[in-house]
C-alpha positions as CSV (number, residue, x, y, z in Angstrom):
1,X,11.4,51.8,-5.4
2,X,14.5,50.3,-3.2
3,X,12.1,51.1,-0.2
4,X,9.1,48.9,-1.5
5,X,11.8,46.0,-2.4
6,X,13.3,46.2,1.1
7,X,10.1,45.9,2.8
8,X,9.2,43.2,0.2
9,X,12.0,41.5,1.4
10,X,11.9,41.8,5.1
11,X,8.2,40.6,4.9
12,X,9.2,37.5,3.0
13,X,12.0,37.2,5.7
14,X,9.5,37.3,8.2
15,X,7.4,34.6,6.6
16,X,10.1,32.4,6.6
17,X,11.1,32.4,9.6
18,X,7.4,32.2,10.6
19,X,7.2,29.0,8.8
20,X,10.7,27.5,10.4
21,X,9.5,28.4,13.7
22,X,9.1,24.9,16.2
23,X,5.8,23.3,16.3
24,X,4.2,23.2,19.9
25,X,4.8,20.1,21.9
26,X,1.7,17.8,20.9
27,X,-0.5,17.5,23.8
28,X,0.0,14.3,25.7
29,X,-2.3,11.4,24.8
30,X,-3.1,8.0,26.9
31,X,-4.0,5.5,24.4
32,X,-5.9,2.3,25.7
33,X,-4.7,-1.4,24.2
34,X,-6.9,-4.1,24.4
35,X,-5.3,-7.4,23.5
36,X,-7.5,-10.7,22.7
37,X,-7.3,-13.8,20.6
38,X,-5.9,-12.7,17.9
39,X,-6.2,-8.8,17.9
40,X,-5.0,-5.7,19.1
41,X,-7.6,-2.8,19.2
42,X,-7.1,0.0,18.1
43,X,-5.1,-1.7,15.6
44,X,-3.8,1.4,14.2
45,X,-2.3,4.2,16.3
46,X,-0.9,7.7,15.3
47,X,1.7,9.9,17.5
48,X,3.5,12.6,17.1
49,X,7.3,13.6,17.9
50,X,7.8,15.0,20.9
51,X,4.0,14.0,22.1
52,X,4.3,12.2,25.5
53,X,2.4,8.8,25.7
54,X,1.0,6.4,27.9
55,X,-0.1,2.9,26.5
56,X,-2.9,1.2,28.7
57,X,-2.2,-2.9,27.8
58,X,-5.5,-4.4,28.7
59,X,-5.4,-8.3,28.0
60,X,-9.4,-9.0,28.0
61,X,-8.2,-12.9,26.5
62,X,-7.6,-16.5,27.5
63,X,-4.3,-16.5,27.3
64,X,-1.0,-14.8,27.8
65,X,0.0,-11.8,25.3
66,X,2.5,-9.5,24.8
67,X,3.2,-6.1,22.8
68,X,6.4,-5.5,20.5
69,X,6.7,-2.7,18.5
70,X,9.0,-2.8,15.5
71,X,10.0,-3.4,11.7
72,X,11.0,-6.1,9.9
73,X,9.8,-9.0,11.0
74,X,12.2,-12.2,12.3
75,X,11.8,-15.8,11.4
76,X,13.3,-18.7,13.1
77,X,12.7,-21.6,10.8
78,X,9.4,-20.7,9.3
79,X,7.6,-19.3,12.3
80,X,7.7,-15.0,13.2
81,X,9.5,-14.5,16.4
82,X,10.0,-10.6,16.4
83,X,11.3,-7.7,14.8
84,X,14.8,-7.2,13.9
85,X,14.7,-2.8,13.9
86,X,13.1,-2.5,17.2
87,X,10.8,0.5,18.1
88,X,12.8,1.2,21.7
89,X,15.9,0.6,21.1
90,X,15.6,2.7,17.4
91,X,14.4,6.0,19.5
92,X,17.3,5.6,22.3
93,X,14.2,5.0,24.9
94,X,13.1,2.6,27.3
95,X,9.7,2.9,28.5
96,X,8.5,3.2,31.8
97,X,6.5,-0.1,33.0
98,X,4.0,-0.3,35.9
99,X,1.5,-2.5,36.6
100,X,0.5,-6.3,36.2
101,X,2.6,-6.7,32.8
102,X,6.6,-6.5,32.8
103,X,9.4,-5.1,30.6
104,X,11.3,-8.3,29.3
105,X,14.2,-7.7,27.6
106,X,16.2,-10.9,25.8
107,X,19.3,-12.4,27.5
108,X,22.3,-13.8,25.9
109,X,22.9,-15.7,28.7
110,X,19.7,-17.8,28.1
111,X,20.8,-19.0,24.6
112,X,18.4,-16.9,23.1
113,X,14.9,-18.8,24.7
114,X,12.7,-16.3,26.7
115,X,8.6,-17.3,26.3
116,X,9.4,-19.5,23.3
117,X,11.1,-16.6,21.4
118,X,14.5,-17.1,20.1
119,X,15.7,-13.7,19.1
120,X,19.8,-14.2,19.0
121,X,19.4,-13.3,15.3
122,X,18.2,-9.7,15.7
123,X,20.1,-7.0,15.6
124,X,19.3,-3.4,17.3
125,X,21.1,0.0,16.9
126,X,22.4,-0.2,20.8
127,X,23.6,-3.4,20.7
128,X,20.5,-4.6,22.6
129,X,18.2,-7.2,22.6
130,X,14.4,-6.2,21.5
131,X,11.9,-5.1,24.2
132,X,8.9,-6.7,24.9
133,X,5.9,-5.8,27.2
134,X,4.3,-9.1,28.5
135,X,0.8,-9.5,29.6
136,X,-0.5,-12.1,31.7
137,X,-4.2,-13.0,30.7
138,X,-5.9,-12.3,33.9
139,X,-3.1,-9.4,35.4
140,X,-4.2,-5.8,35.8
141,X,-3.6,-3.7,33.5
142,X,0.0,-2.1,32.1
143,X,1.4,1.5,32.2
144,X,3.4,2.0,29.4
145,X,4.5,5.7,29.4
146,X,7.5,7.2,26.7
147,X,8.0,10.4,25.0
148,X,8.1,10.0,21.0
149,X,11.7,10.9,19.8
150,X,12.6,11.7,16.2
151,X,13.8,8.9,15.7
152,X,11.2,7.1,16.0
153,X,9.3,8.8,13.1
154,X,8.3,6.6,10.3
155,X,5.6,3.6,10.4
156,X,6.4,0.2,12.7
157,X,4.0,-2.5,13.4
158,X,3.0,-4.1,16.9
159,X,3.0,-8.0,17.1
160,X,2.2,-10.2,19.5
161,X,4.8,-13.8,18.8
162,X,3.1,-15.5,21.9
163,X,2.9,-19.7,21.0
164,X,5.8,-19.8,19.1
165,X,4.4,-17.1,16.4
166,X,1.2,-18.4,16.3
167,X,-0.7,-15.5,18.3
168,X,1.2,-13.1,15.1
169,X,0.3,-15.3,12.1
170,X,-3.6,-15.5,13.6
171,X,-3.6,-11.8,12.9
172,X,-2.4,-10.4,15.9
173,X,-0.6,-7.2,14.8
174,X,-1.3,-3.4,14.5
175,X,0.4,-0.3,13.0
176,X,2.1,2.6,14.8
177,X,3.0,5.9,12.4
178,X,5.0,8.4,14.0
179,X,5.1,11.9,12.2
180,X,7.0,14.7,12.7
């Protein structure tokens, strides 16, 4: 009888440590962007922690666009100008940029104007400015390559705030969920 209970036991041991045992690293995934007037597609995106990713920012449009990824949106006056939890700065990453597109990155020095976004009100857990990827309409296209961290896990949207928010309020905006 204390036999059968011992190997009762050590087989539900087993099982839970079975269970708690890591996941495998998702597989790596290359996710194509196309930006236009006034849309991202896909407009929905799903990664996983730990999954490496590259972001292909194609901008098929007229004009100039750009890609932030983050929560909360901010206002200056009336019109949507960013996010004040940015997606980078949140998961302690900063992507790796190549191509006709560029990393732009806020600067106190500039009174808080960069491509018509004022952004001195956000705030960010590093003490940073929010990152943006611009993209010239009529550039090649952008390489933007990142591992997810944990910390990154929940949903965020994508916006584009070109035109003084107008590109965002016309619909331009997606959603990014990061599981675990």
């Amino acid at each position: 009888m204390k036999r059968a209970r011992l190997l009762a036991g050590l087989a539900l041991l087993a099982l839970a440590l079975t269970a708690c045992a890591q996941r495998p690293t998702p597989e790596p995934v290359t996710i194509t962007i196309e930006m236009t007037e006034y849309a991202f597609t896909p407009s929905e995106i799903e990664l996983q922690v730990g999954q490496q990713v590259t972001f292909i920012l194609e901008n098929t449009g007229q004009l100039d666009h750009e890609m932030m990824v983050g929560q909360n949106v901010h206002y200056t006056g009336s019109e949507p100008d960013g996010y004040n939890v940015d997606f980078w700065h949140m998961g302690g990453v900063t992507p790796d940029v190549m191509g006709g597109g560029m990393l732009m990155q806020h600067d106190e020095e500039g009174a808080g104007e960069m491509e018509g976004h004022d952004m001195s009100g956000m705030e960010s857990p590093a003490a940073e400015e929010p990152l943006m990827v611009f993209q010239p309409m009529g550039s090649d296209s952008t390489t933007v390559t990142f591992t997810v961290t944990p910390e990154m896990v929940g949903e965020w949207e994508i916006g584009c705030f070109e035109l003084n928010g107008v590109h965002y309020t016309a619909g331009m905006v997606g959603t990014l969920v990061v599981t675990p």
